[in-house]
C-alpha positions as CSV (number, residue, x, y, z in Angstrom):
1,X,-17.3,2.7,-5.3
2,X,-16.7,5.6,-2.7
3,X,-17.5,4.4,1.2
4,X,-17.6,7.8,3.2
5,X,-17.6,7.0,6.9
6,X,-19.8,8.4,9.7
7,X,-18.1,10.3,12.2
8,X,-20.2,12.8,14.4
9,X,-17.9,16.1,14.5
10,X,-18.3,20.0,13.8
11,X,-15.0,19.8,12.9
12,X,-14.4,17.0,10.3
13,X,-14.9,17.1,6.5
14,X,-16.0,14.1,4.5
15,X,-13.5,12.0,4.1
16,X,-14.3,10.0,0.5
17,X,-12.6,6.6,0.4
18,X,-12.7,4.4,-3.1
19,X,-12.9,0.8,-2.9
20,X,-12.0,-2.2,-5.2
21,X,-12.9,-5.8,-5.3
22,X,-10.1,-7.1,-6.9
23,X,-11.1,-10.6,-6.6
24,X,-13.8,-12.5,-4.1
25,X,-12.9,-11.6,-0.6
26,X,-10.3,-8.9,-1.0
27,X,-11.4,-5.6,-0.6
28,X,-9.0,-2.4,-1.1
29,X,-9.4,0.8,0.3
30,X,-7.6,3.8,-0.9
31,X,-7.8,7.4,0.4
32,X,-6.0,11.0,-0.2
33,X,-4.0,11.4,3.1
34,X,-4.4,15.4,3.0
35,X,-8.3,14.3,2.8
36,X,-7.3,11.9,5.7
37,X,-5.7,14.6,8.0
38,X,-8.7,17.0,7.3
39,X,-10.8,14.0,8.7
40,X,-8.8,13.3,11.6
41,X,-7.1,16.2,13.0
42,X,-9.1,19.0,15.0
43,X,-9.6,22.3,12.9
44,X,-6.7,24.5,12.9
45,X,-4.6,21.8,15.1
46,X,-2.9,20.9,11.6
47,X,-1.4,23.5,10.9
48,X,0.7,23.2,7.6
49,X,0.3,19.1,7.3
50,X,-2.0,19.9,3.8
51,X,1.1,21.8,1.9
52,X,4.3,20.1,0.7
53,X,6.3,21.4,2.8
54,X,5.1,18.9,5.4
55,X,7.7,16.6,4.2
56,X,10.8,18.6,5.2
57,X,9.7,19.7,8.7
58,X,10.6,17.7,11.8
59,X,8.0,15.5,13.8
60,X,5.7,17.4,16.1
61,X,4.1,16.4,19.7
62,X,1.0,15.0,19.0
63,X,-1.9,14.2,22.3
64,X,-4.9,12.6,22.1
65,X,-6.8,16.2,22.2
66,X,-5.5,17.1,18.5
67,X,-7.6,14.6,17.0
68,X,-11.3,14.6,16.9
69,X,-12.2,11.3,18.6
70,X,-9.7,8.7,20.2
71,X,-8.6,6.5,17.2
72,X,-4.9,5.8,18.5
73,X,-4.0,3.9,22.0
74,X,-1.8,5.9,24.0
75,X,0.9,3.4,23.0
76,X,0.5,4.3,19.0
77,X,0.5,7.9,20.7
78,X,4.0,7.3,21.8
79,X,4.8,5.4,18.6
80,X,3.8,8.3,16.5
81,X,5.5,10.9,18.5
82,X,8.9,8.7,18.3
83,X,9.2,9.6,14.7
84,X,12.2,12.2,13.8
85,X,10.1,13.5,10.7
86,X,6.4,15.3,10.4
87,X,6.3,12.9,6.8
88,X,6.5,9.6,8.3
89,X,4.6,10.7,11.6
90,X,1.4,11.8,9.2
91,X,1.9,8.7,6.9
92,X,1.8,6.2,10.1
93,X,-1.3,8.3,11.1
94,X,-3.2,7.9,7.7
95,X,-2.7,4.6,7.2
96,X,-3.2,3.5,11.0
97,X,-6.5,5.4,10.7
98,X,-7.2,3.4,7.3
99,X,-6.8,0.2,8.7
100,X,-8.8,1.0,11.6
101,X,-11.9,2.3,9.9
102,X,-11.9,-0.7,7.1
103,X,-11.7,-3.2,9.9
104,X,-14.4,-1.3,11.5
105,X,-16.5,-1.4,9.1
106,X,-16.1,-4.9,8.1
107,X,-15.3,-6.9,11.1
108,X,-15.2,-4.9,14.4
109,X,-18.2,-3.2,14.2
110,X,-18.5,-3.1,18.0
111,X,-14.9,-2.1,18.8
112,X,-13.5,1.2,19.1
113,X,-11.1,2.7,16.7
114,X,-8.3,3.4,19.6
115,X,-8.8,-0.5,20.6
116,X,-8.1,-1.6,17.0
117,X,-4.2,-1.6,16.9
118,X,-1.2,-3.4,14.8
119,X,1.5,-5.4,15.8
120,X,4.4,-6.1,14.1
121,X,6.4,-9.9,13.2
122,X,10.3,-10.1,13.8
123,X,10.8,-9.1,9.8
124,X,8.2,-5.8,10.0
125,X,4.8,-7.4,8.9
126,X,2.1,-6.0,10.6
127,X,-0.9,-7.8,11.9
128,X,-4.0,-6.9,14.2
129,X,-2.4,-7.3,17.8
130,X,-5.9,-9.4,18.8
131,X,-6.4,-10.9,15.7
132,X,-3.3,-12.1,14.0
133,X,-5.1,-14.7,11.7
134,X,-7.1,-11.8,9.9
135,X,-4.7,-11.3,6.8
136,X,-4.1,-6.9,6.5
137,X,-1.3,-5.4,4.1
138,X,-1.3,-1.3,4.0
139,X,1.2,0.8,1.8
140,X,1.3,4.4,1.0
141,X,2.8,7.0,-1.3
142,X,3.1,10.7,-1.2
143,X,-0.1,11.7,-1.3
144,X,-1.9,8.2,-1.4
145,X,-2.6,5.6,1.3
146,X,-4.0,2.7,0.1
147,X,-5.2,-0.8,2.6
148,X,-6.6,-4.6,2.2
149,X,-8.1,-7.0,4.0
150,X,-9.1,-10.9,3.2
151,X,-12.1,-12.0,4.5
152,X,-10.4,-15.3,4.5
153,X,-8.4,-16.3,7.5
154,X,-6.5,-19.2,5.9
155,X,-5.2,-16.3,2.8
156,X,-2.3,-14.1,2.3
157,X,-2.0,-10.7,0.6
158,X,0.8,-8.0,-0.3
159,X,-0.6,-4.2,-1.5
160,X,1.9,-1.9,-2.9
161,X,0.9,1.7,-3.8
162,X,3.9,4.0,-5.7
163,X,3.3,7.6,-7.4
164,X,4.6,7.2,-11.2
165,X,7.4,9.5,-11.1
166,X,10.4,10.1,-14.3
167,X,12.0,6.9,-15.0
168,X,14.1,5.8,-12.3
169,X,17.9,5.9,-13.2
170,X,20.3,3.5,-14.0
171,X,21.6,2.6,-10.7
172,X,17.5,2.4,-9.3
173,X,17.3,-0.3,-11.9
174,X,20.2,-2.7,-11.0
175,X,19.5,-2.2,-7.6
176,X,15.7,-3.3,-7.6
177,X,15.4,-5.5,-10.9
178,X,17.8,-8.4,-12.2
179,X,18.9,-8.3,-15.7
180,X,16.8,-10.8,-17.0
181,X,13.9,-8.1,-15.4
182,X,15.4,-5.7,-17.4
183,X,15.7,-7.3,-20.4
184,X,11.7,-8.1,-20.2
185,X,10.9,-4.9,-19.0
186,X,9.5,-1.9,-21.0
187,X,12.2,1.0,-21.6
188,X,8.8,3.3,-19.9
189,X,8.3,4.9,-16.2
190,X,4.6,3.6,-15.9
191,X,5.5,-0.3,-16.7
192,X,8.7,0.0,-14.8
193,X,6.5,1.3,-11.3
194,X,4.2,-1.5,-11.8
195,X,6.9,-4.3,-11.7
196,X,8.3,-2.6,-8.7
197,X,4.9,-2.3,-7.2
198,X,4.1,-5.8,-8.0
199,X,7.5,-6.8,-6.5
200,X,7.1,-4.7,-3.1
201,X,3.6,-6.1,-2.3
202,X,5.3,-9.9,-3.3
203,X,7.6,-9.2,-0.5
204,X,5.0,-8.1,2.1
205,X,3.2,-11.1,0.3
206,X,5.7,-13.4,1.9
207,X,5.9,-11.5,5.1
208,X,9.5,-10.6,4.3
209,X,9.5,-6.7,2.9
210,X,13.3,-5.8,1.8
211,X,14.6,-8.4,4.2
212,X,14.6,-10.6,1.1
213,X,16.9,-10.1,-1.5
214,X,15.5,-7.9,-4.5
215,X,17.5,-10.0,-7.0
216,X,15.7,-13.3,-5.5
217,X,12.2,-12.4,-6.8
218,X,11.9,-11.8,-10.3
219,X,8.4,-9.9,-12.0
220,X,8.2,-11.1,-15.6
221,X,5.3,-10.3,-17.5
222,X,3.0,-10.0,-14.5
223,X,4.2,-13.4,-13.3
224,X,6.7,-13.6,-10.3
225,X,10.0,-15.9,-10.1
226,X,11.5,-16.3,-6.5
227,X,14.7,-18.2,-6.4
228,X,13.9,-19.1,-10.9
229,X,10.8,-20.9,-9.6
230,X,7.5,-19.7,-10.4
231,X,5.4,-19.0,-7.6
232,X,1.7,-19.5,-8.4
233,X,-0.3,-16.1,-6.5
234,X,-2.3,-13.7,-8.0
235,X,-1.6,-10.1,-9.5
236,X,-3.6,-7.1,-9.5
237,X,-2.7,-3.9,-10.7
238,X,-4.5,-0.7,-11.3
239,X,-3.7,2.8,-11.7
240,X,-5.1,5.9,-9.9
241,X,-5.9,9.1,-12.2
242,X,-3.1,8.1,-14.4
243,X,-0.6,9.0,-11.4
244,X,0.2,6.4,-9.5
245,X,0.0,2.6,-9.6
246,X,-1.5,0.0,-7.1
247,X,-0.6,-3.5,-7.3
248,X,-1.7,-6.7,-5.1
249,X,-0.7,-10.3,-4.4
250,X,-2.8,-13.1,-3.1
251,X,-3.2,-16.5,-3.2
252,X,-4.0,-18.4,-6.0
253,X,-3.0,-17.7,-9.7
254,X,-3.8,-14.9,-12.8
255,X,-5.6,-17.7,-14.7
């Protein structure tokens, strides 16, 4: 399903955004972030943020004026302009502006984007500053940024989103799976990305991210070990045009 959102501009292209139902009361959005920066930025304030090269190039000044509508607080404003790299600056953008459309859309009809912000627990979990009971999990990957939302206030959910690259090397492996991981694991790239994507959105599952050891939480067979007890969530995984993989945890169990 593709949800394009209505924004009155000259300047802005569509902005296409798929979404998934993964299971009742989760819904994940998922959008191209050079699509994103089309749809946000002013024409011709973005310069070279579309090329690769983005990714190399120091942060830039941003002011409310280079987008085309106010979607960040002046306090995000300063948080995006305290980033020492163009890369992170426009991945914060992308998936702030994510998070603010879907909750839009689905909850705060009546609030502005700018007035929709995140706030963060001691360990780097992120929750809506004014409503911290509404469960959110956002992720993003070169040229992906992916969000979720539960419907469900009493629920928890984790989204990982990771481009399928080579096979990571040796040292990648002992340093993000245990042996026994290993051992289970398929000797390919694709299965190998969906563990670890499976893994990262277990961690933001628990509100932990890689404040918890990576060697606590197992992923075995699309089931996941913390501390050799099994923990009884759900996994989703899907892939996107065969390039990268996108994995959620929720409550409740794969049966």
């Amino acid at each position: 399903m593709i949800y394009k959102p209505t924004m009155t501009s000259n300047f802005q292209n569509e902005l296409s955004i798929t979404t998934l139902y993964p299971k009742p009361g989760i819904t994940i959005w998922y959008s191209r972030i050079p699509d994103i920066i089309d749809s946000v930025f002013i024409k011709d304030r973005h310069h070279n943020f579309k090329s690769p090269a983005f990714r190399t190039m120091v942060n830039k000044t941003f002011q409310k004026d280079d987008f085309i509508k106010p979607f960040f607080s002046n306090d995000e404003i300063r948080t995006i302009n305290s980033f020492k790299a163009l890369k992170k600056q426009i991945e914060w953008i992308s998936g702030r502006y994510l998070i603010k459309q879907m909750m839009q859309h689905f909850f705060l009809k009546n609030t502005s984007l700018d007035r929709i912000t995140l706030s963060y627990l001691d360990e780097g979990a992120p929750y809506l500053t004014h409503h911290p009971d509404v469960p959110v999990s956002l992720s993003h990957s070169n040229d992906y940024t992916a969000v979720a939302w539960c419907k469900n206030n009493h629920q928890t959910i984790g989204i990982d989103i990771e481009k399928i690259t080579q096979k990571p090397d040796a040292n990648f492996m002992k340093i993000a799976f245990t042996q026994n991981e290993i051992l289970n694991l398929k000797d390919d790239a694709v299965e190998i990305f969906k563990n670890w994507t499976i893994k990262e959105a277990y961690l933001k599952y628990i509100k932990k991210g890689f404040n918890e050891s990576l060697h606590r939480v197992e992923v075995i067979h699309n089931e996941i070990w913390q501390n050799k007890k099994k923990i009884e969530v759900g996994v989703y995984s899907t892939f996107i045009n065969d390039k990268y993989v996108l994995s959620l945890v929720s409550d409740g169990s794969n049966g």
